[in-house]
VOPAGU-2260 file (C-alpha; in pm, 1 decimal, decimal comma):
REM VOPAGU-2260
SITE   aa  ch    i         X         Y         Z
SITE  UNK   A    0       0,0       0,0       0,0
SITE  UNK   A    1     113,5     345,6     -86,3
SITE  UNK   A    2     192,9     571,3     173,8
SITE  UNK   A    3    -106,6     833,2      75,6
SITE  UNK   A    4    -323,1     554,2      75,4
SITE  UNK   A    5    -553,4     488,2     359,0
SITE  UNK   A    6    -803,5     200,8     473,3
SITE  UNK   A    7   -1153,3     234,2     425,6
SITE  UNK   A    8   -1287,0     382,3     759,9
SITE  UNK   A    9   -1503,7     153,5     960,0
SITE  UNK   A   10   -1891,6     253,6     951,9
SITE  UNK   A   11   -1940,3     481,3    1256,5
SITE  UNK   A   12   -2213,9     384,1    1550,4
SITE  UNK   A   13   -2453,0     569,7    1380,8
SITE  UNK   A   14   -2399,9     363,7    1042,9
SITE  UNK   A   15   -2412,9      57,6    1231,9
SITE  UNK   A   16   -2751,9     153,8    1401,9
SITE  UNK   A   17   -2883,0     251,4    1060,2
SITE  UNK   A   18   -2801,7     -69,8     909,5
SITE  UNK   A   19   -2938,2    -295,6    1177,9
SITE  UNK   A   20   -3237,7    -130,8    1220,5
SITE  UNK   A   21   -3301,7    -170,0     816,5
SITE  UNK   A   22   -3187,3    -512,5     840,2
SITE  UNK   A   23   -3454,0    -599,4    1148,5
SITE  UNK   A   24   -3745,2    -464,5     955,4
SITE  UNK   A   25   -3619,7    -622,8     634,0
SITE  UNK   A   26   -3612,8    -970,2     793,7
SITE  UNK   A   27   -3938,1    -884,3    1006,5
SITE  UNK   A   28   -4105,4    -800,2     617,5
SITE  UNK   A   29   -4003,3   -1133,6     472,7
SITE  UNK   A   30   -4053,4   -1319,8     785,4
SITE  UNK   A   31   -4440,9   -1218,5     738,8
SITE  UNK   A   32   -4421,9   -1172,0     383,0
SITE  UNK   A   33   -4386,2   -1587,5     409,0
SITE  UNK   A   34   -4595,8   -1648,8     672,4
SITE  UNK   A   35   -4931,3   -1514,9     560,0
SITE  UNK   A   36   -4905,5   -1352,6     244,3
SITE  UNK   A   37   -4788,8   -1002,7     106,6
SITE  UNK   A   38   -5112,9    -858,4     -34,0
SITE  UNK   A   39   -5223,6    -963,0     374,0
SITE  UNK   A   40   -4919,5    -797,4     508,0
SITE  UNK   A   41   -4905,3    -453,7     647,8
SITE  UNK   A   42   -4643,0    -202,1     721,0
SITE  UNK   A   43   -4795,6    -155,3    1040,3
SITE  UNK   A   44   -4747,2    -552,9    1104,9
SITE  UNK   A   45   -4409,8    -506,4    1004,6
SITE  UNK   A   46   -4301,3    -180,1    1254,5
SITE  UNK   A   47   -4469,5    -343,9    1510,0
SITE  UNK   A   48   -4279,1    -692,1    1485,5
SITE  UNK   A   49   -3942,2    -444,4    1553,1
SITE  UNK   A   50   -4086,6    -209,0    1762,0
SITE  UNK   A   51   -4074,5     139,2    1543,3
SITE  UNK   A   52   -4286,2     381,3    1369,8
SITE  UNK   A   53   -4411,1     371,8    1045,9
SITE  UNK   A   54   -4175,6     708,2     976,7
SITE  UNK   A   55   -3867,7     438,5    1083,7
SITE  UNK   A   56   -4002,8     144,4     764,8
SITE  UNK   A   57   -4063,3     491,1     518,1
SITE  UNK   A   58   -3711,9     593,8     590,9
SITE  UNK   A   59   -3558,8     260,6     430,2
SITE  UNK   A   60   -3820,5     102,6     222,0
SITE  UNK   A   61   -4057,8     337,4     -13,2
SITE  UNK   A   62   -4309,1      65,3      -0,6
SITE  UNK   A   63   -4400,9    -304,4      80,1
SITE  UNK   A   64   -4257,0    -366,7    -288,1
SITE  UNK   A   65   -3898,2    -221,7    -213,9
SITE  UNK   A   66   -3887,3    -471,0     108,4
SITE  UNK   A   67   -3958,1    -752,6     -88,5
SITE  UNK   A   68   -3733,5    -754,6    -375,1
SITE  UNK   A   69   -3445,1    -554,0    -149,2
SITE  UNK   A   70   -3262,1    -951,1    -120,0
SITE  UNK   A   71   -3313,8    -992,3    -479,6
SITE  UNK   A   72   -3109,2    -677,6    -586,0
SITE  UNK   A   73   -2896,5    -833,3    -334,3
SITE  UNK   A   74   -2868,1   -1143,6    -516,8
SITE  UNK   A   75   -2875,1   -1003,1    -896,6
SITE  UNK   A   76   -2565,3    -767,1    -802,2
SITE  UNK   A   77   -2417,5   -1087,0    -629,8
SITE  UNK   A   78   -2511,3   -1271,4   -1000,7
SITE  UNK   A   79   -2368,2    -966,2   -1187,2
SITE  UNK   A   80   -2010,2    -979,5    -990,2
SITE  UNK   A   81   -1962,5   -1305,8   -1021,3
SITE  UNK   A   82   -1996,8   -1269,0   -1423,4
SITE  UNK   A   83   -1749,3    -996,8   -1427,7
SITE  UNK   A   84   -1507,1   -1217,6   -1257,4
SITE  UNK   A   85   -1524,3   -1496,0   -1526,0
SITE  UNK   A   86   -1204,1   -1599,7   -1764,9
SITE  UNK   A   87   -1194,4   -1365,6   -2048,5
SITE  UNK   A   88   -1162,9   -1663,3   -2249,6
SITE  UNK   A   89   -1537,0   -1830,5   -2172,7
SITE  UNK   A   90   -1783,6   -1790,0   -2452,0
SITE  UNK   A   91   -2095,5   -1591,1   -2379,1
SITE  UNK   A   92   -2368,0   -1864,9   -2256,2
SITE  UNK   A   93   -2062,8   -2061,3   -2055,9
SITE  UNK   A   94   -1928,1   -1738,0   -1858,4
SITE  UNK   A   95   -2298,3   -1734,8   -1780,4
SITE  UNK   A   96   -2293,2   -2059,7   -1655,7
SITE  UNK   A   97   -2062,3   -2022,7   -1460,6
SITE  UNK   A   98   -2166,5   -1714,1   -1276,1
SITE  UNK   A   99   -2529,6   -1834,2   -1175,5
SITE  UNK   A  100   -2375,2   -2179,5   -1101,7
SITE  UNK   A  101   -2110,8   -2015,1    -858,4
SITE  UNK   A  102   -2348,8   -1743,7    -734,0
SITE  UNK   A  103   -2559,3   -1978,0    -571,6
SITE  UNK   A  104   -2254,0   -2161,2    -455,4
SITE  UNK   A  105   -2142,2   -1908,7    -259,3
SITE  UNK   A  106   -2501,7   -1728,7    -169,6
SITE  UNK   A  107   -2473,2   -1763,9     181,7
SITE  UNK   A  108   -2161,5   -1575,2     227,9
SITE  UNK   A  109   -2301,7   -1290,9      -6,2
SITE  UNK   A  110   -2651,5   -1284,5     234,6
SITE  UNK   A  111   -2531,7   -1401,5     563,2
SITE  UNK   A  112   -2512,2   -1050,6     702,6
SITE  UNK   A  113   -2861,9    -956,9     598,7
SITE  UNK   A  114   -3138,0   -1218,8     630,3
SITE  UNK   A  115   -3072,5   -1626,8     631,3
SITE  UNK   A  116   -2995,4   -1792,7     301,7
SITE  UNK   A  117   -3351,6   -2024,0     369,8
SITE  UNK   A  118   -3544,5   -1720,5     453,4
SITE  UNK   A  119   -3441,2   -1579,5      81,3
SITE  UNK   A  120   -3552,8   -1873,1     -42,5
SITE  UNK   A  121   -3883,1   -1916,5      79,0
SITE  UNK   A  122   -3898,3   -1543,6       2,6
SITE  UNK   A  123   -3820,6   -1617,9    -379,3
SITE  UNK   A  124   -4081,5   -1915,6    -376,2
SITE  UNK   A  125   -4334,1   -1625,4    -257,1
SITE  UNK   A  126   -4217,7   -1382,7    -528,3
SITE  UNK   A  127   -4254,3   -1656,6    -826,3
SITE  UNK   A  128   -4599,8   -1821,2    -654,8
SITE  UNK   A  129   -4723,2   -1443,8    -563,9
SITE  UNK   A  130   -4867,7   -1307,8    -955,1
SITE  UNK   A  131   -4845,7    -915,3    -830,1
SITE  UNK   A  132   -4490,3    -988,9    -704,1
SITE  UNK   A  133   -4403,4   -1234,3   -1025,8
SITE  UNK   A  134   -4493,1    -908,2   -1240,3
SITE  UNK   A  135   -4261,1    -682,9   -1094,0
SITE  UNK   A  136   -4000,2    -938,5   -1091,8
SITE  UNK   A  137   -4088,0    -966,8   -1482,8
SITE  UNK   A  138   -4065,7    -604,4   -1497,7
SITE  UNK   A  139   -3758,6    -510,7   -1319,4
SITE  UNK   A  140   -3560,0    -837,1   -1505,7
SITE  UNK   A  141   -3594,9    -628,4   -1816,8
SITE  UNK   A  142   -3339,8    -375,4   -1670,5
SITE  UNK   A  143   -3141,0    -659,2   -1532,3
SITE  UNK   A  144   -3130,0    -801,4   -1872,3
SITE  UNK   A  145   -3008,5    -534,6   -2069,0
SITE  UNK   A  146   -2750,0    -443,7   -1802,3
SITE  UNK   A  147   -2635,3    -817,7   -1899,3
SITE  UNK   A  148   -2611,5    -785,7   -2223,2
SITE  UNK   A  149   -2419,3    -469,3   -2226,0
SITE  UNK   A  150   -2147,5    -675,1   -2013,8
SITE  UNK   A  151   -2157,3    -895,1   -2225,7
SITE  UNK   A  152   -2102,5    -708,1   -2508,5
SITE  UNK   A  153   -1779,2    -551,9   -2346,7
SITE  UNK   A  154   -1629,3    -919,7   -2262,5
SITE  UNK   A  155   -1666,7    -967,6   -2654,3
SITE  UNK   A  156   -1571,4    -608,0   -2809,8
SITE  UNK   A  157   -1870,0    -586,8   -2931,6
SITE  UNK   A  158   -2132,3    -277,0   -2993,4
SITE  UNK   A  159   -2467,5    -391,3   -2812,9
SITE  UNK   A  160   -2612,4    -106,0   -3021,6
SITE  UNK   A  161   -2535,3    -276,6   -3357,8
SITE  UNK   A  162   -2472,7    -677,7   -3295,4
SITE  UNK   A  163   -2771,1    -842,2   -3158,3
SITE  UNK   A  164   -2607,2   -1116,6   -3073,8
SITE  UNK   A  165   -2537,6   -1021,0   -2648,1
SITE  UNK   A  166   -2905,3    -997,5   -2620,1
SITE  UNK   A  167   -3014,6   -1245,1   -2817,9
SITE  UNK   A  168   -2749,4   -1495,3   -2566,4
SITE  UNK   A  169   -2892,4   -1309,8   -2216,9
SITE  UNK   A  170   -3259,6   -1341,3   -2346,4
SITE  UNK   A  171   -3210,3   -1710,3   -2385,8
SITE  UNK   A  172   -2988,9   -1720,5   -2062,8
SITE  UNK   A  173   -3309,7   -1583,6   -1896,1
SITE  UNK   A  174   -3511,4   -1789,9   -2083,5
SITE  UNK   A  175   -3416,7   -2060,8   -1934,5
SITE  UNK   A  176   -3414,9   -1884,7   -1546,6
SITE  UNK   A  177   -3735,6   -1827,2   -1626,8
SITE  UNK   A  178   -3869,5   -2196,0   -1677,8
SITE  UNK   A  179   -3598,6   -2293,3   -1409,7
SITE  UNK   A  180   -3770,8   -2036,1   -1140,1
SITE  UNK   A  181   -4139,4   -2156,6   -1288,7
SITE  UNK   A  182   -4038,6   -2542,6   -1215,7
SITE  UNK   A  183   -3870,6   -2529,9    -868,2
SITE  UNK   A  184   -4158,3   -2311,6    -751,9
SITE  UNK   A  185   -4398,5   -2561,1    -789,8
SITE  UNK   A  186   -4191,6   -2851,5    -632,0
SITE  UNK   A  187   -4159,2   -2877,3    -290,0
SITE  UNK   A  188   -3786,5   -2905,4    -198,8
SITE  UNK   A  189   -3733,2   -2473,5    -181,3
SITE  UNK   A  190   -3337,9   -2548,5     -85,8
SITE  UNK   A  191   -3067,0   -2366,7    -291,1
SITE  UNK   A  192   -2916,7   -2726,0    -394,5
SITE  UNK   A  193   -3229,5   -2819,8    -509,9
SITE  UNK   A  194   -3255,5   -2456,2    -780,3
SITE  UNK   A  195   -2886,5   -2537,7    -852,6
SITE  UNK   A  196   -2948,0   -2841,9    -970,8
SITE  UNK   A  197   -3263,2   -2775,3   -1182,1
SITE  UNK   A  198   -3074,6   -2482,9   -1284,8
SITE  UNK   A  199   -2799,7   -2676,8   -1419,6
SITE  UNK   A  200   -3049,7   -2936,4   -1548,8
SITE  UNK   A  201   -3283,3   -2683,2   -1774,2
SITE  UNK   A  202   -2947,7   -2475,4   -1918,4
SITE  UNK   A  203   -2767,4   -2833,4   -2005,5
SITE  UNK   A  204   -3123,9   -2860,0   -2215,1
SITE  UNK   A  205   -3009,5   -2516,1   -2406,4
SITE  UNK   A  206   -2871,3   -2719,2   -2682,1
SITE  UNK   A  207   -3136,3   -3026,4   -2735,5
SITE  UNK   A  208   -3424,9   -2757,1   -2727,9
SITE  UNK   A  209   -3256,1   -2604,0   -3018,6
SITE  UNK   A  210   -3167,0   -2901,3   -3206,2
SITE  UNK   A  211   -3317,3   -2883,5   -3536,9
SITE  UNK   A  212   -3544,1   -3208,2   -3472,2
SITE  UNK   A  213   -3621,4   -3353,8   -3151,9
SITE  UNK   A  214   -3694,8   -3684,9   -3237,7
């Protein structure tokens, strides 16, 4: 380390505070979120589970919406660094691979500080079972998609703008999420091994399901 360079200062008390009161009404949301229902959830249910004002849950969360899908932007930025750390030298769809098969390798270390890896789960399971929730999730994976494809694009030099080609590989990559998230959801094993392994199941399937005959 150079001599003008310093560590990053620890978060002060008043961080700290901040961030475990967020954290408390984030895993009291879920927690009832699971347990009967959002649409039957209120934010009143959720203060009082952690003991603060509504004021507190408005100053973190704009909504009941924000609470729920605050684990999944946890997760898709988890997703997203995990792709940027794959070898230059991996084609598009297997530098994919890769990155959702080793983000939900190492999920728990990217959640453990923030709500339980099975409590994400079950939350998921909600969001995909849930058909207000499984909307916005359809909605917001647009952005996530495009934000794919574009780094995509820069591991191949190419111009997202003008080559189809990045999106056309992310919106088969998501394809198959899609089907993957569909499928688990309705079985009843809700463990991350078991979504790895239909994961890895449906995108092995990329290449029979375009086969020009399936006979």
């Amino acid at each position: 380390m150079r001599t003008d360079e310093r560590p990053a200062a620890a978060p002060g008390l008043r961080e700290r505070k901040k961030r475990r009161t967020r954290d408390a009404l984030l895993r009291a949301a879920l927690l009832l979120f699971v347990a009967q229902g959002y649409e039957h959830t209120t934010v009143d249910e959720i203060t009082d589970a952690v003991d603060v004002s509504q004021r507190t849950f408005f100053r973190y969360f704009a909504n009941k919406e924000e609470a729920a899908f605050a684990v999944q932007d946890l997760v898709e930025s988890h997703f997203v660094a995990a792709l940027r750390s794959r070898p230059p030298a991996e084609g598009p769809l297997e530098a994919l691979r890769g990155a959702v098969l080793g983000a939900w390798d190492t999920l728990d270390e990217a959640l453990c500080d923030v709500v339980p890896v099975d409590l994400y789960m079950r939350t998921y399971r909600l969001i995909e079972s849930t058909p207000a929730l499984l909307a916005v999730h359809l909605r917001r994976s647009t952005g996530l998609e495009e934000r794919i494809a574009r780094l995509i694009a820069e591991r191949e030099g190419l111009d997202v703008d003008t080559d189809p080609r990045p999106r056309l590989a992310v919106a088969a990559f998501y394809g198959v999420m899609r089907v993957t998230g569909r499928l688990w959801g309705q079985g009843e094993d809700a463990s991350v091994a078991s979504i790895r392994r239909m994961t890895e199941a449906c995108l092995d399937q990329i290449g029979p399901a375009l086969a020009a005959e399936w006979r």
